[in-house]
C-alpha positions as YAML, in Angstrom:
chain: A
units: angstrom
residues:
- id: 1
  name: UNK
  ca: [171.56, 82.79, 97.46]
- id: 2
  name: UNK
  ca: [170.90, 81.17, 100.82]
- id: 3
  name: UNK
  ca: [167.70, 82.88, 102.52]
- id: 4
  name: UNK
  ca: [168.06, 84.53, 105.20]
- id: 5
  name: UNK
  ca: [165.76, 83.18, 108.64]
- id: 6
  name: UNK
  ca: [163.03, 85.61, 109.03]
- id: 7
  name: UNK
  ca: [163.56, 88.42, 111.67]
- id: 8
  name: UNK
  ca: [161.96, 88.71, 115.02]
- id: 9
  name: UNK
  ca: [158.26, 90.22, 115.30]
- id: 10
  name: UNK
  ca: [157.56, 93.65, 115.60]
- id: 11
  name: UNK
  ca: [154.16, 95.24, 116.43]
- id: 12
  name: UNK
  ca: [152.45, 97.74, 113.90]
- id: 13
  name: UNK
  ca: [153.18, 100.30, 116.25]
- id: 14
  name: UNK
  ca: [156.89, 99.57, 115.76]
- id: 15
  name: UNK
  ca: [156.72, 99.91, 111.98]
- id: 16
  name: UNK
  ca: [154.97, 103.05, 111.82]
- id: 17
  name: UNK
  ca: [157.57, 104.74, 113.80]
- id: 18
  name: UNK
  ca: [159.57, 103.86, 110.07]
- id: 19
  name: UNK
  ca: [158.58, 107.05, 107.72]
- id: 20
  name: UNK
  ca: [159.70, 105.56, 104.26]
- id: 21
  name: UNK
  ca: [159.42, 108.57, 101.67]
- id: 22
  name: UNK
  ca: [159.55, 108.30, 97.95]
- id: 23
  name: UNK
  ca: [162.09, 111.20, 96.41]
- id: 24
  name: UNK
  ca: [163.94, 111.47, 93.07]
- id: 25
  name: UNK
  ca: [167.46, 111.30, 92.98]
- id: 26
  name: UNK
  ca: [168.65, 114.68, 91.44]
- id: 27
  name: UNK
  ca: [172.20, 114.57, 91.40]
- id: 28
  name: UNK
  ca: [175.00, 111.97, 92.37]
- id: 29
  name: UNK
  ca: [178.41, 112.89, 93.53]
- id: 30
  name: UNK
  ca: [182.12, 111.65, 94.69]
- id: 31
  name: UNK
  ca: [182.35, 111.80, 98.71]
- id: 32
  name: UNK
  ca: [186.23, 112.86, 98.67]
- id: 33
  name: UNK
  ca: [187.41, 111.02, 101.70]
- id: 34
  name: UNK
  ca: [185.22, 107.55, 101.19]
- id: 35
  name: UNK
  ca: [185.88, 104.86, 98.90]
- id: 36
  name: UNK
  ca: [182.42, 103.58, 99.34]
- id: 37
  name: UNK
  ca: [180.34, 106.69, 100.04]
- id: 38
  name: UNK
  ca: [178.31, 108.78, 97.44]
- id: 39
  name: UNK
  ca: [176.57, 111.68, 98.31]
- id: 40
  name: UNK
  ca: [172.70, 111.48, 96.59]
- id: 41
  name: UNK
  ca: [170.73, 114.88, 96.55]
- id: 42
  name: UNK
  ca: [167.05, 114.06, 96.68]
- id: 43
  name: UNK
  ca: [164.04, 116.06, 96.25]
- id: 44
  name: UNK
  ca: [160.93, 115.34, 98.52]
- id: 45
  name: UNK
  ca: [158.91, 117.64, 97.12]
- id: 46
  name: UNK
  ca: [158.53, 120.12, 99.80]
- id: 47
  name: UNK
  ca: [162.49, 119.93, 100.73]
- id: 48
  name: UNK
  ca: [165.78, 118.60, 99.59]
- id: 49
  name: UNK
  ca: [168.08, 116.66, 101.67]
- id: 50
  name: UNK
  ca: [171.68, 115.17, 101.21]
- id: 51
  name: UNK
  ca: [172.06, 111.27, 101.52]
- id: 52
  name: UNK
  ca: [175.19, 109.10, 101.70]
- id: 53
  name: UNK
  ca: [174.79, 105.70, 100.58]
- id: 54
  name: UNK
  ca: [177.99, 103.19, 100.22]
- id: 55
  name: UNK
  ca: [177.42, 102.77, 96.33]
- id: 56
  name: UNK
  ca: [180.57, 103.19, 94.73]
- id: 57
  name: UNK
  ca: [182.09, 100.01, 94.76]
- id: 58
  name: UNK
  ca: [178.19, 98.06, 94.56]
- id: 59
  name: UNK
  ca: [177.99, 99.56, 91.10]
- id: 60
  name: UNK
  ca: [179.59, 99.78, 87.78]
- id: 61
  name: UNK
  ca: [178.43, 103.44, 87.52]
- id: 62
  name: UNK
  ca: [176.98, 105.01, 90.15]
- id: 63
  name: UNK
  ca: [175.87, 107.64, 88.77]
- id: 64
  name: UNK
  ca: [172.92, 105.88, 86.91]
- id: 65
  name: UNK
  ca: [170.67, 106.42, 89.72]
- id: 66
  name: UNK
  ca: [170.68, 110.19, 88.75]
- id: 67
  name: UNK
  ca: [167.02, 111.01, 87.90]
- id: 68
  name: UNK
  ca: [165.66, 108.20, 89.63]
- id: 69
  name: UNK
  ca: [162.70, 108.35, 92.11]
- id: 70
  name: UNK
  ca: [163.29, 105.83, 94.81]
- id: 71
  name: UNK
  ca: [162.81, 104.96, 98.60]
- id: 72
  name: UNK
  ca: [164.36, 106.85, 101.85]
- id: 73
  name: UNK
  ca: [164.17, 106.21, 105.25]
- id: 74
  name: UNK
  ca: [164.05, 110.14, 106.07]
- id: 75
  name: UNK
  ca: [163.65, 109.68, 110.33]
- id: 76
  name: UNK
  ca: [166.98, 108.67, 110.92]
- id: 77
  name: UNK
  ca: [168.91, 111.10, 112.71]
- id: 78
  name: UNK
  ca: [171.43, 112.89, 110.77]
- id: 79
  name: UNK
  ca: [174.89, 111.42, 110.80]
- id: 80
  name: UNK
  ca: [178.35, 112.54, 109.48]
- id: 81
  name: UNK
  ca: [180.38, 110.06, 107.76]
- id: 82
  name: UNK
  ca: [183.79, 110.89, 106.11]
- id: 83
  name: UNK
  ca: [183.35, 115.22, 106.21]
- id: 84
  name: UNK
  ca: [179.63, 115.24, 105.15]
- id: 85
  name: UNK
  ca: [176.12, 114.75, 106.81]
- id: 86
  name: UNK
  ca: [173.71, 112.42, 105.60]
- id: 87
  name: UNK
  ca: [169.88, 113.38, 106.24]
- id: 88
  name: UNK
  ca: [168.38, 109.82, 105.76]
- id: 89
  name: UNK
  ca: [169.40, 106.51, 104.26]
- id: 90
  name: UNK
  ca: [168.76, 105.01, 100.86]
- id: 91
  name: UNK
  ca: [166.04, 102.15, 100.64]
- id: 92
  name: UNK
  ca: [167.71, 99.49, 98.75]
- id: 93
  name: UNK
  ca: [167.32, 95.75, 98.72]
- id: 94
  name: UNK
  ca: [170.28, 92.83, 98.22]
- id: 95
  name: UNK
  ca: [173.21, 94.37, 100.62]
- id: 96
  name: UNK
  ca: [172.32, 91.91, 103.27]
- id: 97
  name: UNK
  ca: [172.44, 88.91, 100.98]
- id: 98
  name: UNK
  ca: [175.61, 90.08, 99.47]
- id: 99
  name: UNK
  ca: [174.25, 90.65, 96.20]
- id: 100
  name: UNK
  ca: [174.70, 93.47, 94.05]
- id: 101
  name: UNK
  ca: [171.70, 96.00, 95.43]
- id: 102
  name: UNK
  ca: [168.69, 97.55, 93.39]
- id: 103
  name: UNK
  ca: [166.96, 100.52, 94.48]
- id: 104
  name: UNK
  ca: [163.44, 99.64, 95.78]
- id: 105
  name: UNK
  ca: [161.52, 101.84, 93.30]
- id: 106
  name: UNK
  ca: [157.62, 103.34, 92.94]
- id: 107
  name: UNK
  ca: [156.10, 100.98, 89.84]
- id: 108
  name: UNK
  ca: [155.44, 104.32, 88.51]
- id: 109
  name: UNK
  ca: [156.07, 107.82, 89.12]
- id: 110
  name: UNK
  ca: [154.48, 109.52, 92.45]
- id: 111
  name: UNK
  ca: [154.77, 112.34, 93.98]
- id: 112
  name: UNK
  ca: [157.77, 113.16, 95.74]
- id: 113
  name: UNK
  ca: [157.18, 113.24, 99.45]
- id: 114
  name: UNK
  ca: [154.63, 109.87, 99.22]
- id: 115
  name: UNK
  ca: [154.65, 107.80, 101.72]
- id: 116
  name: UNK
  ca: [155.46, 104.41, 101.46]
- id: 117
  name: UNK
  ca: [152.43, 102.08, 104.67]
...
């Protein structure tokens, strides 16, 4: 993999306007009318919100994440992408350097809701 230059600066202020939530992945499922969407139902302890993420084709089986705790970016507004409405997006690393992508993952189990700064 070629690395990637390093992006512009941003101030502290800018990257605590991020709020980067660890929630567990409680159930995966098909997104009818997208061949790349699936639709993630995720548990932040308090609430539960719906989140698209374009894994179908990055993985073999995307429905190992089921179970998993991982991280969300959860102040995104929502947005609706082929029939559905996704309340967040998935925190995952490799996309951008066209590598298959891994889930960026608590070391070990938190509570849902934690946030990640």
């Amino acid at each position: 993999m070629k690395q990637a230059p390093i992006k512009d600066l941003i101030t502290f202020e800018d990257f605590e306007k991020l709020d980067i939530r660890a929630g567990t992945i409680t159930a995966v499922s098909e997104v009818e009318k997208s061949d790349k969407l699936m639709k993630l139902t995720v548990d932040f302890g308090d609430h539960v919100r719906s989140i698209l993420a374009g894994i179908k084709q990055e993985r073999e089986n995307p429905y190992e994440i089921e179970g998993k705790q991982a991280l969300f970016v959860v102040n995104l507004p929502e947005r609706k992408m082929a029939g559905e409405v996704s309340q967040g997006m998935l925190f995952d690393i490799g996309y951008a350097d066209k590598i298959t992508p891994c889930l960026l993952m608590p070391e070990k189990s938190i509570p849902n809701g934690c946030r990640a700064g």
